[in-house]
N, C-alpha and C positions, 0 to 999 in steps of 0.2 A: 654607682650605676643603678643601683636601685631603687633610689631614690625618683629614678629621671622616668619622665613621661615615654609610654611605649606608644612608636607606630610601626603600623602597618604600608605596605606601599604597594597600592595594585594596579598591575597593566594587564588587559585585554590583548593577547595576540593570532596572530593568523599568518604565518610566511613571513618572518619579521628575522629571519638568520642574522643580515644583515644592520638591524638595526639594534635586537635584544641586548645583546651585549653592552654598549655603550651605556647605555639605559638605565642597563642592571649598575653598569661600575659608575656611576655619578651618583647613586641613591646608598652604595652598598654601606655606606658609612652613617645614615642618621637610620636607616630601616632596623627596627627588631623581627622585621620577615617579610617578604615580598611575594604577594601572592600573583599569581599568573594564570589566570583562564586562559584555554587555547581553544580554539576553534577548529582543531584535528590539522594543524598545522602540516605541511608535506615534505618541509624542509627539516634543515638543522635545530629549530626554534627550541625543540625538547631536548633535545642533546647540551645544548647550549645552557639553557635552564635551568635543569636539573644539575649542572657541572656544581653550581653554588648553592653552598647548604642553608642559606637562608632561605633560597626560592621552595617556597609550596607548590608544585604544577598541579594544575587538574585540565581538564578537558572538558567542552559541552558542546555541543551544536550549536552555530550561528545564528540568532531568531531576531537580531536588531543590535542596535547598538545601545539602546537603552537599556534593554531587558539583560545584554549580558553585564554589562557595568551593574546595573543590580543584582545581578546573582554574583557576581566577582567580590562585591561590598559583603555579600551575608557570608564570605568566608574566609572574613579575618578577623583574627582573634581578637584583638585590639580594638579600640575606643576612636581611638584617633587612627584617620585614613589620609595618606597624601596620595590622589589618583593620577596617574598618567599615564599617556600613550607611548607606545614601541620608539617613535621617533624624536620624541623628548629625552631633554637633560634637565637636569639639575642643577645652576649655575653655582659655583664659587659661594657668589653674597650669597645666595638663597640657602645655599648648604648649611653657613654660618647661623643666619639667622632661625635655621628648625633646631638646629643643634641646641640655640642660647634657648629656645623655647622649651626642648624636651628638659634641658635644666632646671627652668623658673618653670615647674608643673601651676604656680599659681598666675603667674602673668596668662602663659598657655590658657587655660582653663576661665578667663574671663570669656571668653566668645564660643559660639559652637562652631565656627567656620574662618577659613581666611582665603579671600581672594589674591591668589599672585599671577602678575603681568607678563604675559607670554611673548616672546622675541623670536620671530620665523626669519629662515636661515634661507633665501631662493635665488635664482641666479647668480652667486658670485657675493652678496653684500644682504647684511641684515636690514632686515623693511621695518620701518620706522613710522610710516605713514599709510596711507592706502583703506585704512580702515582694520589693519592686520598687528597693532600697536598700539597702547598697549594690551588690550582683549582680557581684562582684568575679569578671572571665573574664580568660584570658590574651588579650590586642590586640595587643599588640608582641611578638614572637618570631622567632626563629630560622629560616628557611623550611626546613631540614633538619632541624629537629630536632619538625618538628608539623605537624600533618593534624586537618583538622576531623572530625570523629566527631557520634555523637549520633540522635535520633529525630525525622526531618524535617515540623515548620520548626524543631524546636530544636535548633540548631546549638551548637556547644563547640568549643573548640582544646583538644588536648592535649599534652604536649610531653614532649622526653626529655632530660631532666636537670634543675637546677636552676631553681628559680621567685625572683620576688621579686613586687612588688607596690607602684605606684604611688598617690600622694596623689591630684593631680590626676583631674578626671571626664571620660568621656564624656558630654554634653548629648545626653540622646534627644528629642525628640518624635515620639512614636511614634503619636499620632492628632491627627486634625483636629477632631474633636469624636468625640462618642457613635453616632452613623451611620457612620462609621467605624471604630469598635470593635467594634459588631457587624459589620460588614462583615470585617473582619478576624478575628473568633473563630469567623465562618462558615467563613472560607476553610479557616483551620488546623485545624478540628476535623474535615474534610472530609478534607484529607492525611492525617491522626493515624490517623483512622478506615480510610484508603484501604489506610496502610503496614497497619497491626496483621491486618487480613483477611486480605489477602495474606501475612502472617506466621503464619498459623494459627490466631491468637486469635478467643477465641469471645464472644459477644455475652454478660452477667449484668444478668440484671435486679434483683438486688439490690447490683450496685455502680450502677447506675441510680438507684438508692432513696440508697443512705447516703451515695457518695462525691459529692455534691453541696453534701449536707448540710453534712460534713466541711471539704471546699473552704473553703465562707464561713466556717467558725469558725477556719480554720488562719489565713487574710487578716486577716479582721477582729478577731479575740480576741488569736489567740497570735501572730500575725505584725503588732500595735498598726497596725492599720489604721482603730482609731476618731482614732486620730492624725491623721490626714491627712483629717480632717471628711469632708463628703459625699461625697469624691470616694475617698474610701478604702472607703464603702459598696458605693459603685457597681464600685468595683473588686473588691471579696470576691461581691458579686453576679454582674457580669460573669467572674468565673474558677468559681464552681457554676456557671453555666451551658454557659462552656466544657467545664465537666466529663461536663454530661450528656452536651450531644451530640457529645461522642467515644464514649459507648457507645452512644446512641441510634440515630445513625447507622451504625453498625457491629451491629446490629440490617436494618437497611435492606438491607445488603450481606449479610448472613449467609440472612435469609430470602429472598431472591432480587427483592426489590421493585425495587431497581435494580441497575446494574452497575457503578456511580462516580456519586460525588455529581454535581450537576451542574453544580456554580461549579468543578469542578476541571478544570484546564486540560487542553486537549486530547494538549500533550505533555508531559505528564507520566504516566507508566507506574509501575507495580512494580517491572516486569522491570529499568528501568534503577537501581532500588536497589540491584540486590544489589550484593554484592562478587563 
């Protein structure tokens, strides 16, 4: 055992009772520790957490999604990082294949990063197509050599030097049903909208018009989303409407109707985006 490469594995949570758990028990087996930022969670999420003595909990104030996945990254002990979200697994193959890698520290150790292919779990059947498969991101990396980047909630690792890329999936279920999905394309169209203002961008009401449009043909035509039947509908449906209102709302903000959407959290700011 000494011999074998040590990782770390850290998930960002916030009201996650429900899902931490799971999360924890798919990973608990390749982790040498599991770190967990929480974001002053209200439920069971600490109770839960804390039950297992690998997990490190700490707490911070929510300021982005980028900003806390980098502060999540500077405190784990370890070299090597496999990141993920509350509502991910760890599949079977994937498990196998970190396990064979903490073994061969020298296979491991050619690359500073690996991309593994994410498989989301919505309506009733895994989506295969739509544009949601296989969404190949770097997970396991180097903590020196990668920092999350990106346009908050869309989070990315990027790394510095060589990539490879894993068979095995990440297991998402990313919604509890369709109540849910809208609850969630509220939330982030509301960030989307919140950063772009404060970044100077200006409201178009004819990207209002077309890129809607656009949206569901990119999903459901060119992105074979009539593959994945009704649930690939709902999904090309559900991303135009995401689409609108990231410009609608940012309409909202520009003409002075409001001064932050309302579902956005209280601490969460601009100011703490910048760099």
């Amino acid at each position: 055992m000494s011999n074998e490469e040590k990782i770390s594995v850290v998930i960002i949570t916030y009201n996650e009772e429900k899902n931490i758990k799971d999360c924890i028990e798919s990973i608990i087996e390749i982790a040498d520790e599991i770190i967990v930022l929480d974001s002053y969670s209200t439920d069971k999420t600490k109770e839960i957490c804390t039950s297992y003595p690998k997990v490190k909990f700490f707490q911070h104030p929510f300021d982005g999604h980028v900003e806390q996945k980098n502060r999540a990254l500077k405190l784990s002990s370890n070299e090597w990082v496999l990141s993920l979200d509350a509502d991910e697994r760890v599949s079977l193959p994937l498990k196998q294949e970190i396990i064979y890698l903490k073994k061969n520290k020298e296979i491991l150790n050619q690359y500073e990063g690996y991309k593994i292919p994410r498989l989301t779990y919505h309506l009733g059947r895994f989506i295969y197509n739509s544009g949601w498969y296989p969404q190949k991101k770097y997970r396991l990396f180097k903590k020196s050599k990668a920092v999350w980047v990106g346009e908050n909630p869309h989070d990315y690792i990027t790394i510095d030097g060589k990539g490879n890329t894993l068979k095995g999936d990440i297991i998402h279920y990313s919604f509890k049903d369709l109540s849910h999905q809208v609850d969630t394309i509220n939330k982030f169209s509301s960030i989307v909208a919140f950063n772009r203002y404060y970044q100077g961008k200006k409201f178009s009401l004819l990207k209002c018009l077309y890129k809607p449009i656009f949206k569901f043909l990119e999903i459901y035509i060119f992105k074979l989303g009539f593959l994945d039947g009704f649930a690939g509908f709902t999904i090309a449906v559900a991303s135009s409407f995401s689409t609108f209102l990231k410009n609608a709302k940012m309409y909202e903000l520009q003409n002075k109707i409001i001064d932050r959407p309302s579902n956005l959290r209280l601490d969460y700011t601009y100011q703490t985006q910048k760099k």
